[in-house]
C-alpha positions in Angstrom: 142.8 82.4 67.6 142.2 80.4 71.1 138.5 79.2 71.6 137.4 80.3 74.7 137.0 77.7 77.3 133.3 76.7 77.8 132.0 77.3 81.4 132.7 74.2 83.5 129.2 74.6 85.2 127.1 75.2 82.1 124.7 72.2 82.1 125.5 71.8 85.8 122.2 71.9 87.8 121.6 72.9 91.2 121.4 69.5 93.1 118.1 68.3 94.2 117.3 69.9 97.7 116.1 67.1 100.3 113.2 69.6 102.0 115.7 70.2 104.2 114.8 73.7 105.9 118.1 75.0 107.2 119.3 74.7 103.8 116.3 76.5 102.3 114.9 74.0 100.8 111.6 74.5 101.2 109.6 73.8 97.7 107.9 71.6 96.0 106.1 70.2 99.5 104.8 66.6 99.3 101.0 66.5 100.1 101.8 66.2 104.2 104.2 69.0 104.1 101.7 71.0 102.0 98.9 70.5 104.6 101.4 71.1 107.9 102.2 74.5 105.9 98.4 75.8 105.4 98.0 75.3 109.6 99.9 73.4 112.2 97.8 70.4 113.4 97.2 71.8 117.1 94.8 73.9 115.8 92.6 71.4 114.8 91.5 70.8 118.5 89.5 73.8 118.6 87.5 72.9 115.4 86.8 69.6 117.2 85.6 71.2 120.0 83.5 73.9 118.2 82.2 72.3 114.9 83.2 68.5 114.4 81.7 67.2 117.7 78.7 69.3 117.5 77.9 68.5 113.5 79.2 65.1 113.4 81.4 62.9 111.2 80.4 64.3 107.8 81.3 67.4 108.7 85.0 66.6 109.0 87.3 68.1 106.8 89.4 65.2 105.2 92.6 67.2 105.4 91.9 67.5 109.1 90.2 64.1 109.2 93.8 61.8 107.8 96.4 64.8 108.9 95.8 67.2 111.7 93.2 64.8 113.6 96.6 62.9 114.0 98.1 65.9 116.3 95.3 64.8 118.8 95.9 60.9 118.5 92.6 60.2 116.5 93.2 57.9 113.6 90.5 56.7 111.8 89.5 52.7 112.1 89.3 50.3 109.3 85.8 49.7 107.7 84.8 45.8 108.6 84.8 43.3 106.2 87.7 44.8 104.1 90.0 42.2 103.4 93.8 42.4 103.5 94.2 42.4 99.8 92.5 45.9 99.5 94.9 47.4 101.7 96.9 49.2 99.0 94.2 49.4 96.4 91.4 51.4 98.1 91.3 55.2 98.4 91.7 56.1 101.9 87.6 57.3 102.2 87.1 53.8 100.9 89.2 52.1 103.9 88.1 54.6 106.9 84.8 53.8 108.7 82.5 56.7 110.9 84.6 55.7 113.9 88.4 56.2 115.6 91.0 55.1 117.3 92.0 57.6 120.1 95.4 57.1 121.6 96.2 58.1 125.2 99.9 59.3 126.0 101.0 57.7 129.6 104.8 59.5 129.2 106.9 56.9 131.4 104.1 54.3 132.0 103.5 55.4 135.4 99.6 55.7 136.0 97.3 56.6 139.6 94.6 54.2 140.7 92.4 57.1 139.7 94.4 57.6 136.2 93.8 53.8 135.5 89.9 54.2 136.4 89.3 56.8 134.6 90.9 55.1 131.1 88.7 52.5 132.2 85.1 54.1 132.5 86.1 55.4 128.7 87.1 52.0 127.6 83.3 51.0 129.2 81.6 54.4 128.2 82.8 55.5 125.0 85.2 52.7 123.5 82.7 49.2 123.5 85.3 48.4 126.3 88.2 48.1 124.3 91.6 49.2 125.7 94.9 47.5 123.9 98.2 48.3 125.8 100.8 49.1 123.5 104.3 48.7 123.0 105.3 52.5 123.6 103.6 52.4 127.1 100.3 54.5 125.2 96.7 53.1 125.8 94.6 53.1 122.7 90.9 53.0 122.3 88.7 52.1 119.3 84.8 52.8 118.1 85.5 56.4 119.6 83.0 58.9 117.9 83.7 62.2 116.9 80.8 63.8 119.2 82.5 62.0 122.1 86.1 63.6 122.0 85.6 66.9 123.9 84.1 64.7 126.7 86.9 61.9 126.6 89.5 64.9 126.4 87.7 66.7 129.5 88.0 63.1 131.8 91.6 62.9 130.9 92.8 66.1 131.2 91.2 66.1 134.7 93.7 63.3 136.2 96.5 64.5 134.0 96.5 62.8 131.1 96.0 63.8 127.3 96.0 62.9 123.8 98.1 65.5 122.6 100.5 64.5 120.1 100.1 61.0 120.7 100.3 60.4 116.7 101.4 63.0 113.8 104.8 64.5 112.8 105.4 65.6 116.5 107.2 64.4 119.6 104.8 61.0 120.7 104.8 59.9 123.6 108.4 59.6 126.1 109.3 56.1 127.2 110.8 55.1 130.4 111.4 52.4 133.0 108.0 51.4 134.6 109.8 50.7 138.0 111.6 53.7 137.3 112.7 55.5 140.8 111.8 51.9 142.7 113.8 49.6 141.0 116.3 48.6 143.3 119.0 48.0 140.6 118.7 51.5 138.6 121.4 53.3 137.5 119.3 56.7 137.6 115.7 57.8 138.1 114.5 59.5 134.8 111.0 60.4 135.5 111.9 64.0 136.7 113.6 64.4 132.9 110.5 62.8 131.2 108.0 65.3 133.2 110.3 68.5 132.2 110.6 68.0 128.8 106.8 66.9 128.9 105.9 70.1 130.6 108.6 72.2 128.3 107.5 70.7 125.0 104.7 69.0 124.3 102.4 71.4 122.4 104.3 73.7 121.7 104.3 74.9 118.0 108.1 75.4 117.6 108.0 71.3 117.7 104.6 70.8 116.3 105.8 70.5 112.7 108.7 67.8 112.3 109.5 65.8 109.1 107.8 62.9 110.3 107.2 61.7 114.0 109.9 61.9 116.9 109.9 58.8 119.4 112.1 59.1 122.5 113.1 57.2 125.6 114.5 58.0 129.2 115.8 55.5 131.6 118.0 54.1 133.6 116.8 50.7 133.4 119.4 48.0 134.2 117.9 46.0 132.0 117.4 48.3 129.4 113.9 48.0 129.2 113.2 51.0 126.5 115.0 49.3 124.1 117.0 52.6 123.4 118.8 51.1 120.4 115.5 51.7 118.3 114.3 54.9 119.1 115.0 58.7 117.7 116.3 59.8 120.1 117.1 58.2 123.7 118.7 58.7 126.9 120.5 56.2 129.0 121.3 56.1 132.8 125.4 55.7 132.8 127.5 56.8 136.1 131.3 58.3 135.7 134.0 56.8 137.6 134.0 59.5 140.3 130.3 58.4 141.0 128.4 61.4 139.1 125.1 60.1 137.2 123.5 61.5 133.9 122.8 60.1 130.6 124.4 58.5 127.5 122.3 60.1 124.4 121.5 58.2 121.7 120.4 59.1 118.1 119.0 58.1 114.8 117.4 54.5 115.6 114.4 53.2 113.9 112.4 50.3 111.9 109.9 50.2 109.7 110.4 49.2 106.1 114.3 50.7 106.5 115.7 49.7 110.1 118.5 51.1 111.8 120.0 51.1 115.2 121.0 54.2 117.4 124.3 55.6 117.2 125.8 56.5 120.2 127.0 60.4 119.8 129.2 59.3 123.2 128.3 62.4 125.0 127.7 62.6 128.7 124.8 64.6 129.7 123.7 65.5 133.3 120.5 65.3 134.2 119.3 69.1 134.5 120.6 69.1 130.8 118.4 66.7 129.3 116.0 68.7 128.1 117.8 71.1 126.6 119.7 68.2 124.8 116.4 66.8 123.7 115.2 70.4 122.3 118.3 70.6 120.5 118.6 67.1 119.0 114.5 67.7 117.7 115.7 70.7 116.2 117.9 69.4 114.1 115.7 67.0 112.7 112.9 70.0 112.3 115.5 71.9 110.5 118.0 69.4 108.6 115.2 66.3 108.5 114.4 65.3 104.7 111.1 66.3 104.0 110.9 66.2 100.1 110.5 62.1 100.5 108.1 60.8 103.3 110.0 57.3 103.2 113.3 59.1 103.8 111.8 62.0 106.7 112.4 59.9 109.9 116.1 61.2 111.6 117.5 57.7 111.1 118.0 58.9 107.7 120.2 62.2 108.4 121.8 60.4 111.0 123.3 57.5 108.7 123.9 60.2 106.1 126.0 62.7 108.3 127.2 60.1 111.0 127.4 60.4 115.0 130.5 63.1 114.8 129.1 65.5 112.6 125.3 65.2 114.2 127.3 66.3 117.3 129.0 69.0 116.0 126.1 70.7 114.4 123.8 69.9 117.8 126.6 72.1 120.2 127.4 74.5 117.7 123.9 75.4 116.4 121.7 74.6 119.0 123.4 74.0 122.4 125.9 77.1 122.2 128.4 74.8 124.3 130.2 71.2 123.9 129.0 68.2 126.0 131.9 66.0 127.5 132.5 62.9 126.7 131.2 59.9 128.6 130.5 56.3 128.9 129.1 53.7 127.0 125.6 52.3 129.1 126.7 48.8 131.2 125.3 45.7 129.2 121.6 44.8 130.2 121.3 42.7 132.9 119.5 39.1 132.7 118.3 37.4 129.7 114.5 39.6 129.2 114.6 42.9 129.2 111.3 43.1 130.9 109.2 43.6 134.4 107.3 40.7 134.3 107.7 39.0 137.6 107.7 39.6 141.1 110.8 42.1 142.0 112.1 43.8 145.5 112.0 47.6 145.6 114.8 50.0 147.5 111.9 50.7 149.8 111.8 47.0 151.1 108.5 46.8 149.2 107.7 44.7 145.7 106.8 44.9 142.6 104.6 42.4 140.7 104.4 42.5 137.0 102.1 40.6 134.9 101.1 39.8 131.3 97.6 40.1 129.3 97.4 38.6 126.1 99.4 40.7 123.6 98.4 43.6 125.3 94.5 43.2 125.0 92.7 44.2 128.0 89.0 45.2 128.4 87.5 48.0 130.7 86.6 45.5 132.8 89.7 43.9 133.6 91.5 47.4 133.8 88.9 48.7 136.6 90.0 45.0 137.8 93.5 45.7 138.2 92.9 48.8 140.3 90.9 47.0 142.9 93.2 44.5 143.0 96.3 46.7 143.6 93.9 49.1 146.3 92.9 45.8 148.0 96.7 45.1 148.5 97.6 48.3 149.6 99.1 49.7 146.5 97.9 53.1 144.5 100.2 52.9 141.3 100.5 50.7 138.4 102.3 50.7 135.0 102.3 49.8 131.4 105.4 48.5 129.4 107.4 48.4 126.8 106.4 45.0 126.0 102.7 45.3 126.4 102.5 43.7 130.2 101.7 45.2 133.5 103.1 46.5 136.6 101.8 47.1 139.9 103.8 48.9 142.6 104.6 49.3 146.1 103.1 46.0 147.2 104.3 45.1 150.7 106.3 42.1 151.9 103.0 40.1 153.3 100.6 41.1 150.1 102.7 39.5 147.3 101.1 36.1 147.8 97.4 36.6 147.8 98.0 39.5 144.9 99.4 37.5 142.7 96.7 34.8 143.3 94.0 37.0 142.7 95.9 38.6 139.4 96.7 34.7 138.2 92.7 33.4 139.2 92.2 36.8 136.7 94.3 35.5 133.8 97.2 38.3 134.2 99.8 35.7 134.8 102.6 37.0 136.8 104.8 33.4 136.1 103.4 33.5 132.6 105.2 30.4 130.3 107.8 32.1 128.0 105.2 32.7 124.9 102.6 34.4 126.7 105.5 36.5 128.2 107.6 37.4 125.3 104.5 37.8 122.3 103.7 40.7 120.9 101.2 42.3 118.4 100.1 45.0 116.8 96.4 46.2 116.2 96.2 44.4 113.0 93.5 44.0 109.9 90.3 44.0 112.8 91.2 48.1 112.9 93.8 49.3 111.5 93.8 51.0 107.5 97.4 49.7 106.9 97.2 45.8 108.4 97.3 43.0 105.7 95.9 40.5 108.2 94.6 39.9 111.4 97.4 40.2 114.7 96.1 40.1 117.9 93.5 36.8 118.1 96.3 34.7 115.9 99.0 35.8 118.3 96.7 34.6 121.0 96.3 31.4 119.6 99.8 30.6 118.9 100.4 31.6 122.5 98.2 28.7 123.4 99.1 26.2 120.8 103.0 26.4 122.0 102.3 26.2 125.5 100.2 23.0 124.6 102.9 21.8 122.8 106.3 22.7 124.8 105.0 23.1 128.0 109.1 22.6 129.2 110.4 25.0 126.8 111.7 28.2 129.5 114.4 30.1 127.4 113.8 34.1 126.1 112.2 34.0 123.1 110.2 36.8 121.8 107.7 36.4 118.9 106.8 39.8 117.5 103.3 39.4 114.9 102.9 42.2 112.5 100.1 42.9 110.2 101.9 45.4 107.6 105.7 45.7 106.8 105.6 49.1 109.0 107.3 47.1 112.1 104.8 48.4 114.9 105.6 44.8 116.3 109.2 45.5 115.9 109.6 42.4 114.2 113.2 43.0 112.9 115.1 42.7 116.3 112.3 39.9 117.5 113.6 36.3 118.3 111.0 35.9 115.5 110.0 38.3 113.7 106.1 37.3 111.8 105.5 40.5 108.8 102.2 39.4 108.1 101.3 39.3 104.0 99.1 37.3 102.1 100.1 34.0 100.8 99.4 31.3 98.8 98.2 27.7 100.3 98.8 24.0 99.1 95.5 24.0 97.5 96.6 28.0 95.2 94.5 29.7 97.5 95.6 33.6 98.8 95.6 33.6 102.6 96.7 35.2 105.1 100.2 34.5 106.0 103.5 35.4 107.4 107.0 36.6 106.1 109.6 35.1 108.8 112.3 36.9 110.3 114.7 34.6 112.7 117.2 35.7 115.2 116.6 39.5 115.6 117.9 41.3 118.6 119.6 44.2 120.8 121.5 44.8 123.4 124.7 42.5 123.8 124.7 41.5 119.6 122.2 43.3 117.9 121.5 42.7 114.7 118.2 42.4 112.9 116.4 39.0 111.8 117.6 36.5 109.3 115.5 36.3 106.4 115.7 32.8 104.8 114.8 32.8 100.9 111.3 31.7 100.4 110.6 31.2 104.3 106.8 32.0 104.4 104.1 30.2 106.7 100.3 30.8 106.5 98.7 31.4 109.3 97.1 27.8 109.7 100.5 26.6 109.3 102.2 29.2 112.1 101.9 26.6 115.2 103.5 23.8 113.6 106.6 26.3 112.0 107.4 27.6 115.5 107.0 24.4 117.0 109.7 22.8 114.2 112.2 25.3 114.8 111.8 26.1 118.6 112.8 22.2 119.1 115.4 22.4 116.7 117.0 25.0 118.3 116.5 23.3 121.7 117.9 20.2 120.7 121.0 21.9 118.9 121.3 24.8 121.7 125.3 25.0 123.3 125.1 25.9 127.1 124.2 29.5 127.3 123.6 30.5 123.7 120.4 32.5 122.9 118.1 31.7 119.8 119.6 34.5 117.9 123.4 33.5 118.1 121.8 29.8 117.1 120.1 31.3 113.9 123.0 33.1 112.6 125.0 29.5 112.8 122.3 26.9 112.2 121.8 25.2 108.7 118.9 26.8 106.7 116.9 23.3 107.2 116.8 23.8 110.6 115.0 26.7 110.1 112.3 26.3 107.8 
């Protein structure tokens, strides 16, 4: 007598679902899926309005106080005097003071006279004139009060602007070219695609709950200046060999703790599609993202996992209901800086003058400064960067001269030396809940330690300052790359201190920083480091080559 075969799938178990929702995976939820579930985080605006403004901070529920508050850009600031090594050990209640950080969407940079006032009386009234220009083109405030909002929400809305899903698991803001539809060197004007899908999409709860948050760019920048290769999603001015313009559309880039360039899905896609492409690429990641795992629920993760071929397929198939054609890859960025900083001719025989604050910190003050500079010149726009600098626009032929005096006697240096050009930094210990150390005053400093100390040196090099391992700075594709940490001194001592990253970029080679073993600096040591290997590189430098092709070449001596 034959034993019967045993079942091949006996002890076989169902694999592990991801979160994913198009699969029907939709159990166990993490704690942030769990709170999205019991009510999507727009409708926490009305409970601000109604009951949190009027009753005050302790009145706050703390599932609406570190989730939903987020769906309105409000993050609370860190308590003072909480030092860097009680980042990971406190409970959040124990990190958070009474006050917040409100972040201000300025979708493609572009901002009125009356727009820039108007950020600037809040800075003045409501924000102990802070105002820090960030590296996604937002403006963020900080010592915002919760009996403020509805007041701060009224001024903006009034000149067009809001705070709607400026943080949280939602589309943030849409970056694009802040010369975009002046430039005289643009492949296409994306400001028309930016406003549609702004108008189409923001707010609306069919994109209000995605696995984490969605960061997108439009432009057709000739030099690239949204950095494309890091975001979501992003769409890239190309033009066919017949003359037609549209968009290249990129997926699946990222950094944080896990970075990961874009991946061209090598589809061509006219302009009056672009939103419909956008909708459909978000659903996907609303409906395939992983959401079992935070660390794994950004779209840079499906993307690697399924590839640019199959993301394509299931985006027509699924969601578009027709195929895209094929198209071109973007032309290579022009110049050597992927910035505006500079005085630059318009198509309109006009200029544009771009200038650079200190890493992005600007006061009230100097923002209600701006404006009367640019309306004494004749201009009634400005713009904000990807790189945490300044534009203003439409300047006529015989006003550049005494506007760029007046912005230079101001300190917003419009022939800035190449560190106080190309430094970045994010908010950093001084606010924010996740920061090790402190960002913005050391970057400052640094700037004016290495223009003390290589006043000749003019080459690109950026210098990106973190104060977590979260990348806000993008520190992986920096020149070099500072994750701040705490380290030890000479003397034993814990201090605050840097992890290095050299030779970062995108672009023509992109590739993310060289990490050299054991290549810390503290923070006292910083200016001499940079020093070192900045004059290494230009005393070893070939004619033309960049920091980052020297770092992946150099000896490891040369750069510690």
């Amino acid at each position: 007598m034959t034993t019967p075969a045993r079942p091949a799938n006996r002890h076989h178990k169902r694999p592990r679902g991801e979160g994913q929702w198009a699969l029907g995976f939709r159990e166990p939820l993490n704690k942030n899926e769990e709170n999205k579930k019991n009510d999507d985080g727009l409708n926490v605006r009305q409970r601000i309005i109604d009951i949190y403004s009027k009753r005050g901070f302790d009145s706050i529920d703390p599932a609406d106080l570190r989730g939903r508050f987020r769906w309105f850009g409000l993050y609370t600031q860190r308590k003072p005097g909480i030092d860097g090594g009680k980042t990971a050990i406190l409970e959040p209640e124990e990190l958070d003071d009474r006050y917040f950080m409100l972040r201000v969407r300025i979708d493609g940079g572009q901002l009125s006279l009356e727009q820039l006032r108007v950020i600037a009386d809040i800075s003045n009234d409501y924000a102990r004139g802070t105002a820090d220009i960030t590296d996604r083109q937002n403006v963020q405030f900080h010592w915002i009060e919760i009996e403020s909002v509805p007041d701060i929400w009224e001024r903006l809305e009034a000149v067009g602007l809001s705070t709607t899903e400026a943080c949280g698991d939602t589309p943030r803001v849409i970056i694009g070219c802040p010369v975009a539809g002046i430039d005289a060197e643009e492949t296409i004007d994306g400001r028309a695609q930016i406003r549609d899908i702004l108008d189409r999409y923001i707010g609306d709860p069919a994109f209000s709950n995605l696995p984490r948050k969605f960061k997108t760019a439009i432009s057709g920048c000739a030099a690239h200046c949204t950095v494309h290769e890091i975001n979501d999603i992003a769409f890239v001015g190309v033009e066919l060999a017949d003359g037609t313009k549209g968009f290249d559309v990129w997926v699946g880039g990222g950094l944080s703790t896990n970075p990961m360039l874009g991946k061209r899905l090598g589809a061509f896609v006219r302009p009056e599609q672009v939103h419909e492409v956008w909708a459909g690429v978000a659903s996907v990641f609303r409906d395939y993202g992983y959401r079992r795992l935070r660390h794994r629920a950004r779209i840079k993760f499906l993307v690697h996992d399924w590839g640019a071929e199959k993301f394509r397929e299931i985006l027509e198939k699924e969601y578009l209901g027709y195929s895209l054609p094929d198209g071109p890859s973007p032309e290579l960025p022009r110049g050597g800086r992927r910035d505006h900083v500079g005085v630059f001719p318009q198509h309109d025989g006009n200029f544009y003058v771009g200038f650079a604050p200190r890493v992005g910190r600007v006061s009230g003050d100097q923002l209600h400064l701006i404006a009367d500079i640019a309306e004494r010149h004749g201009s009634r726009r400005v713009a904000a960067t990807v790189e945490q600098k300044m534009v203003i626009l439409d300047v006529a032929p015989d006003q550049v001269k005494s506007m760029v005096a007046e912005l230079e006697a101001a300190d917003l240096q419009v022939n800035p030396s190449t560190f106080r050009r190309q430094t970045m930094a994010c908010t950093g210990i001084e606010y924010c809940k996740l920061a090790i150390i402190e960002t913005k005053a050391s970057a400052s400093r640094l700037i004016d330690e290495l223009e003390a100390r290589l006043p000749d040196f003019t080459d690109p090099l950026t210098i990106n300052v973190n104060g977590c391992p979260n990348s806000c700075a993008r520190i992986q594709v920096a020149d070099i790359g500072l994750k701040g940490q705490l380290v030890v001194d000479g003397d034993g001592n814990q201090v605050e201190g840097y992890q290095i990253h050299l030779g970062g970029s995108i672009g023509v080679n992109p590739g993310f920083g060289r990490k050299v073993r054991g290549l810390k600096a503290t923070a006292a040591e910083l200016p001499d480091y940079v020093e070192r290997v900045v004059r290494n590189f230009d005393s070893q430098k070939k004619e033309g080559e960049t920091f980052a092709e020297w770092v992946q070449r150099a000896e490891e001596a040369d750069l510690k």
